[in-house]
C-alpha positions in Angstrom: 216.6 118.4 -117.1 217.0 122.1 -117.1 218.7 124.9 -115.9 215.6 125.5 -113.7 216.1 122.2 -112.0 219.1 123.8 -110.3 219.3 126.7 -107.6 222.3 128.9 -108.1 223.8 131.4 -105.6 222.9 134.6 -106.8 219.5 133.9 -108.9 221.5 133.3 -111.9 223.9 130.9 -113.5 226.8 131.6 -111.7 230.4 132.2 -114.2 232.0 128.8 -114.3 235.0 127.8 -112.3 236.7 126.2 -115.4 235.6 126.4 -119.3 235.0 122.8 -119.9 235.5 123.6 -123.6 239.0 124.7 -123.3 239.9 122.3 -121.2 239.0 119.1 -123.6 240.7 121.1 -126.3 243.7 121.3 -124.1 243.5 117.9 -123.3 243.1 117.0 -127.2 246.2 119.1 -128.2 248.3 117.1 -125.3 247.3 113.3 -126.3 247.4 113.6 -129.7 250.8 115.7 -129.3 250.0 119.2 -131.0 251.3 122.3 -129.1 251.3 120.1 -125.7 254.1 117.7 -126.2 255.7 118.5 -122.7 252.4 118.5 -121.2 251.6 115.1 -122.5 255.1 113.3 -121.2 254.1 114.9 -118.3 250.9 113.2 -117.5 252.7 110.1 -119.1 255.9 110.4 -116.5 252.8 111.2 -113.9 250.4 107.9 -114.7 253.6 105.4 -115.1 254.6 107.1 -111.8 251.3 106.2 -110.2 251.0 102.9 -111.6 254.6 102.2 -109.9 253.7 103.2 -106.7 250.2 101.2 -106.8 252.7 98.1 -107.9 254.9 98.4 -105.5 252.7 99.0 -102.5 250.1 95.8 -103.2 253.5 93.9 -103.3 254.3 95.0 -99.8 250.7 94.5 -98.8 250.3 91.2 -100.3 250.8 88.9 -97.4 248.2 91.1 -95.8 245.6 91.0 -98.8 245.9 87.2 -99.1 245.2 86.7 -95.4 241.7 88.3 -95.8 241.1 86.6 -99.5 241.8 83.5 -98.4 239.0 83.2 -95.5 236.2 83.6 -98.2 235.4 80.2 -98.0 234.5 81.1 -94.1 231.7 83.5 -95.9 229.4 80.8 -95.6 229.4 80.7 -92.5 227.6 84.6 -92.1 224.3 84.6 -90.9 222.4 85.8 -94.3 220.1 88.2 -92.1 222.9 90.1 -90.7 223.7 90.6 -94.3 221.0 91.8 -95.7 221.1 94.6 -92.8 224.6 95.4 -93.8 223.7 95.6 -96.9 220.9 98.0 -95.9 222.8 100.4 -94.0 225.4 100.6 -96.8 222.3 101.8 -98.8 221.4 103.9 -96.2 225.7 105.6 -96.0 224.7 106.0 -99.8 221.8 108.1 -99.8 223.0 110.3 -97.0 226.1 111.0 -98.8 223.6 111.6 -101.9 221.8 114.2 -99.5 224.7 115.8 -98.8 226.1 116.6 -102.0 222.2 117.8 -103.3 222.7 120.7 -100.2 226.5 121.3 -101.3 225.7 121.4 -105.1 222.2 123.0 -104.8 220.0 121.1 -107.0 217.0 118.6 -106.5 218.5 116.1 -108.7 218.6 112.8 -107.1 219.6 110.9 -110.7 222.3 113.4 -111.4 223.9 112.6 -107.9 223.2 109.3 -107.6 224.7 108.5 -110.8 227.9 111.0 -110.8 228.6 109.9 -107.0 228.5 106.1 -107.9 230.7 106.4 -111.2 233.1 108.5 -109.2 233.6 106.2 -106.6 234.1 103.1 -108.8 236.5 105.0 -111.0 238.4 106.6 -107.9 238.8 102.9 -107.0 239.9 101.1 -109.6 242.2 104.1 -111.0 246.4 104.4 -109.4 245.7 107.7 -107.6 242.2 107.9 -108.2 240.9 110.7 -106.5 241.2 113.3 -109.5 239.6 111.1 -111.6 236.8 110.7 -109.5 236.1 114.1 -109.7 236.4 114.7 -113.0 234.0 112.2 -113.8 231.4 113.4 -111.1 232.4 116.8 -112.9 231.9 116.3 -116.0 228.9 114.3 -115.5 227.0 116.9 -113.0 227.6 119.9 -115.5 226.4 117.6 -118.6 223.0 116.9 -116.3 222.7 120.5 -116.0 224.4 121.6 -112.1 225.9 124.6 -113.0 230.3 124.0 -112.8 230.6 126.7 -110.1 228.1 124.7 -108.2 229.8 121.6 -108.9 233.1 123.0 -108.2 232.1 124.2 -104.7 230.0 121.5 -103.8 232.5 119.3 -104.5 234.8 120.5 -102.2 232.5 121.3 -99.4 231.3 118.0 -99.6 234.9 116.5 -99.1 235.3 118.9 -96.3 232.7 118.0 -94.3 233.0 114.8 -94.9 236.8 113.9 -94.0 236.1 116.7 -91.0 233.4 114.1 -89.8 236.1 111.3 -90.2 238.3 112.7 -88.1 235.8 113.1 -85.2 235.0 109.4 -85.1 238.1 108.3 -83.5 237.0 111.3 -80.8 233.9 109.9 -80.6 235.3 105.8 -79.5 237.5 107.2 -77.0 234.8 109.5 -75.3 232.3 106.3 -75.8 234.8 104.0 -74.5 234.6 105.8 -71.1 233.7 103.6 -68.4 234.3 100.2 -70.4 237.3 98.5 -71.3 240.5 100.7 -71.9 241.7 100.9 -75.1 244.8 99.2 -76.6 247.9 101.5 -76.9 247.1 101.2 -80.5 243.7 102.6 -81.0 244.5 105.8 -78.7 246.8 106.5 -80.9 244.3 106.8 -83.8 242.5 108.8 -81.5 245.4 111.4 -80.9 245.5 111.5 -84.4 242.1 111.7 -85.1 242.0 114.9 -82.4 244.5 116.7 -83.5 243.4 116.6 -87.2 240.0 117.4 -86.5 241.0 120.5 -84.7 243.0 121.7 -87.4 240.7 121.6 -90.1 238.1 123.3 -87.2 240.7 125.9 -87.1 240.7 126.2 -91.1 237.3 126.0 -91.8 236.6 129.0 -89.2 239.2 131.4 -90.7 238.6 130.3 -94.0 234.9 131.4 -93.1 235.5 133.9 -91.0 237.5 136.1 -92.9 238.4 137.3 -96.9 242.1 137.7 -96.6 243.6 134.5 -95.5 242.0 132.7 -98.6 243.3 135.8 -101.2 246.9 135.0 -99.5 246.6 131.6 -100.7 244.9 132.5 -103.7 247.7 134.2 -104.7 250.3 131.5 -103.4 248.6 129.2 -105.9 248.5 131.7 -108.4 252.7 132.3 -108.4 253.3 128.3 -108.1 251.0 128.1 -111.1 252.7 130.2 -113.0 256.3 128.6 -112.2 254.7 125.9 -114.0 253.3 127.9 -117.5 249.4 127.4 -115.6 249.2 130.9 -114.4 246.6 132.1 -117.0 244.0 129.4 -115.6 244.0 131.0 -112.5 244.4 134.7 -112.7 241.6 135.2 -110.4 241.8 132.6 -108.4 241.8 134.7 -104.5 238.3 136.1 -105.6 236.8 133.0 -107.1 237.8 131.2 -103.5 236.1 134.0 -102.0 232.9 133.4 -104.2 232.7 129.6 -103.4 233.0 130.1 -100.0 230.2 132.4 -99.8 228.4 129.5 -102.1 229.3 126.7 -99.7 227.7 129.1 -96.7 225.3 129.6 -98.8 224.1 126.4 -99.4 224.6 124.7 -95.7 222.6 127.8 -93.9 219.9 127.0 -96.4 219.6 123.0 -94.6 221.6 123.2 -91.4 219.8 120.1 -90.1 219.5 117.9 -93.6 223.7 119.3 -94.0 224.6 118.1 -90.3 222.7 114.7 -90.2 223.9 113.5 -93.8 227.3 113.9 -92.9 227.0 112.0 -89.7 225.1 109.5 -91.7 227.7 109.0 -94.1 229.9 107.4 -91.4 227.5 106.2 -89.0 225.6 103.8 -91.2 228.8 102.5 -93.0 229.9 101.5 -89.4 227.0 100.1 -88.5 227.6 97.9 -91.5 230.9 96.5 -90.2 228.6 95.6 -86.9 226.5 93.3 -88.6 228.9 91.9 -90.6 230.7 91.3 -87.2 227.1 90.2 -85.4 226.8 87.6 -88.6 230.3 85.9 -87.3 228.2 85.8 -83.6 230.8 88.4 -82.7 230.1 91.2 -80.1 233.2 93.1 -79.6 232.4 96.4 -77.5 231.1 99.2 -79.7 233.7 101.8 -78.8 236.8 100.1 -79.8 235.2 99.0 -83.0 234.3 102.4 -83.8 238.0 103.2 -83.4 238.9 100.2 -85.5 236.5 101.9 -88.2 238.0 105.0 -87.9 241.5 104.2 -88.3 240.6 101.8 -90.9 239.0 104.8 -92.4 242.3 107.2 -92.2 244.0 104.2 -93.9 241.2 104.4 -97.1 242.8 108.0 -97.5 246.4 106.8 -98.5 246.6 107.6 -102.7 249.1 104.8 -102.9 246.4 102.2 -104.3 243.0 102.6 -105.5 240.4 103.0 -102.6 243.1 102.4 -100.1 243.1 98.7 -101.2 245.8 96.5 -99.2 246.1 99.4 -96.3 242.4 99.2 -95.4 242.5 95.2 -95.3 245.8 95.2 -93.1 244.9 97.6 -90.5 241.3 96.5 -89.8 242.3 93.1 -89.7 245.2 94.2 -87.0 243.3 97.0 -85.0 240.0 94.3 -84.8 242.2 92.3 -83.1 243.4 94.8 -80.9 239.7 95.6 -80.2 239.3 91.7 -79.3 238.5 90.1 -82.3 240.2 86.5 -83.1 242.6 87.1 -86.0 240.8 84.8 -88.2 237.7 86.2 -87.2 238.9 89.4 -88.0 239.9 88.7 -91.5 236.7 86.9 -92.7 234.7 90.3 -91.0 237.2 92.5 -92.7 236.3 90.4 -96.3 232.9 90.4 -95.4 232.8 93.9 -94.8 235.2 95.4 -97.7 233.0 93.5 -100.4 229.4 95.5 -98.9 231.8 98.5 -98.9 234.3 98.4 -101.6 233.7 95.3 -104.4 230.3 95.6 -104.5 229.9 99.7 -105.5 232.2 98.8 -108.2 229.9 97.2 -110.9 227.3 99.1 -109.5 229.3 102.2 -110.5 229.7 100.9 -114.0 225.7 101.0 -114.0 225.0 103.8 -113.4 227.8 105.1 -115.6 226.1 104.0 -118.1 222.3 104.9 -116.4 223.7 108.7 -116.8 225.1 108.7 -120.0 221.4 106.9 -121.9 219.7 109.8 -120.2 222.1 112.5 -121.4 221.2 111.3 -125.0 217.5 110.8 -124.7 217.5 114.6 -123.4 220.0 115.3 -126.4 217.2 113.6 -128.3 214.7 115.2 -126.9 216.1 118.7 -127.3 
């Protein structure tokens, strides 16, 4: 792959959000302890930290997580074709997510996104904290395919903007669906008081962020003076102009495919919930659509907690709980929420590891062919 694979903003390869080079180097100097031995016992005192927290909360959750294990004997009992259209929907929250992220980043390359997006997510759920190692390894593998880092940089983060903006909406979405049918429990209109007052904050961010230069130089430079408190002030000298740039690069990109933009971040939800309906249809189960798709939602929110990997424990617990508040049998409900979380969560994983590997063979036969 080349750099003519890849649209930039500008015509040309754009400057890069972060020298990869001096970074590794940086990273080198910390583990093996030249010139970075505070940095090091930092990310040490960080990862031990993290690890801690992940112990401790899947101890709390425990109960919770062997209530849903234990019904996997009642998988049998799914209806296989149910499955097999779960499964295809899953494919289907894939691939629009894929779409996405080719609009955000700017490039044509299915493999490159496929295979970064999939390695991400299984790292991001098997590592305490996860989410920053995602991205690095999306990073790191986007920029080695040939995605210019400014690219990746922005489109990283617009993607993660529209998506968890779109999150928010679906609890908005159940209550104004549930209209006319049963009321919902206490429980689920909360998640949707949540769910509407989160959504219309980030609306509110996104349109001055878009809107105008100044409020993202103020928090440029915010960032700038807290990263200097901390010695990291020289990374981002020019940090309120460089937000300014990747804004214009996220506009950019979206007003370039509006419509394949809009629908693949709809998608991205939309399919993965229809996934949790057939599992649910395979039990014989036909709760009413709007108070699962609050279920989904808040189950959702829960995914976002950094305490464990993937939200592992929290998801499990509240879907099990807010199904039955939508009016699924607790037993029911936790042989649906297994069901679902291994389309969702278990099965990504070794898929993840695959394509891991899928990206780095074709790194070194285009090393080799070069």
């Amino acid at each position: 792959m080349t750099d003519s694979d890849h649209a930039s903003t500008n015509g040309s390869r754009p400057e890069p959000v972060l020298d990869v080079g001096e970074l590794v180097e940086e990273v080198s100097e910390s583990d093996t302890g030249r010139g970075g031995g505070r940095s090091f016992e930092r990310k040490v005192l960080t990862r031990v930290a993290l690890l801690c927290i992940t112990a401790v909360s899947l101890y709390l959750l425990a109960p919770s997580l062997l209530q849903v294990f234990s019904s996997w004997t009642q998988l049998k009992t799914l209806n296989p074709y149910w499955i097999v259209l779960a499964l295809l929907f899953e494919t289907a929250s894939y691939v629009s997510l894929w779409a996405l992220q080719r609009v955000a980043l700017r490039t044509r390359s299915w493999f490159a996104v496929a295979t970064s997006q999939l390695s991400a997510g299984a790292a991001g759920s098997v590592i305490p904290g996860g989410g920053a190692a995602a991205a690095a390894v999306q990073f790191g593998i986007l920029v080695q395919s040939g995605v210019p880092a400014a690219n990746v940089a922005s489109g990283l983060t617009a993607t993660l903007a529209a998506t968890t903006g779109a999150l928010f909406l679906i609890p908005v979405v159940g209550v104004v669906a549930a209209i006319g049918g049963t009321a919902a429990p206490r429980g689920l209109r909360d998640v949707a008081y949540v769910g509407v007052g989160a959504f219309v904050l980030l609306a509110v961010i996104a349109l001055v962020a878009f809107a105008w230069n100044e409020p993202l130089r103020v928090v440029g430079r915010g960032v700038r003076t807290a990263a200097g408190w901390i010695k990291q002030g020289r990374r981002v000298t020019d940090l309120p102009e460089r937000l300014i740039r990747q804004r214009d690069q996220i506009r950019a990109a979206f007003t370039e495919h509006p419509f394949v933009a809009f629908f693949a971040t709809i998608g991205k939800w939309a399919f993965d919930y229809l996934a949790l309906v057939c599992i649910l249809a395979a039990l014989g189960l036909r709760p009413q659509p709007a108070l699962v798709l609050l279920a989904y939602g808040a189950a959702q929110l829960l995914s976002l907690i950094p305490a464990t990997p993937g939200g592992l424990g929290f998801v499990e617990a509240g879907l099990v709980g807010l199904l039955a508040l939508a009016g699924v049998n607790p037993g029911d409900a936790a042989v649906a929420t297994l069901g679902y979380r291994l389309v969702s969560y278990w099965l990504p994983l070794p898929i993840g590891l695959i394509a891991y590997v899928l990206a780095k063979r074709h790194r070194w036969s285009v090393a080799q062919a070069a």
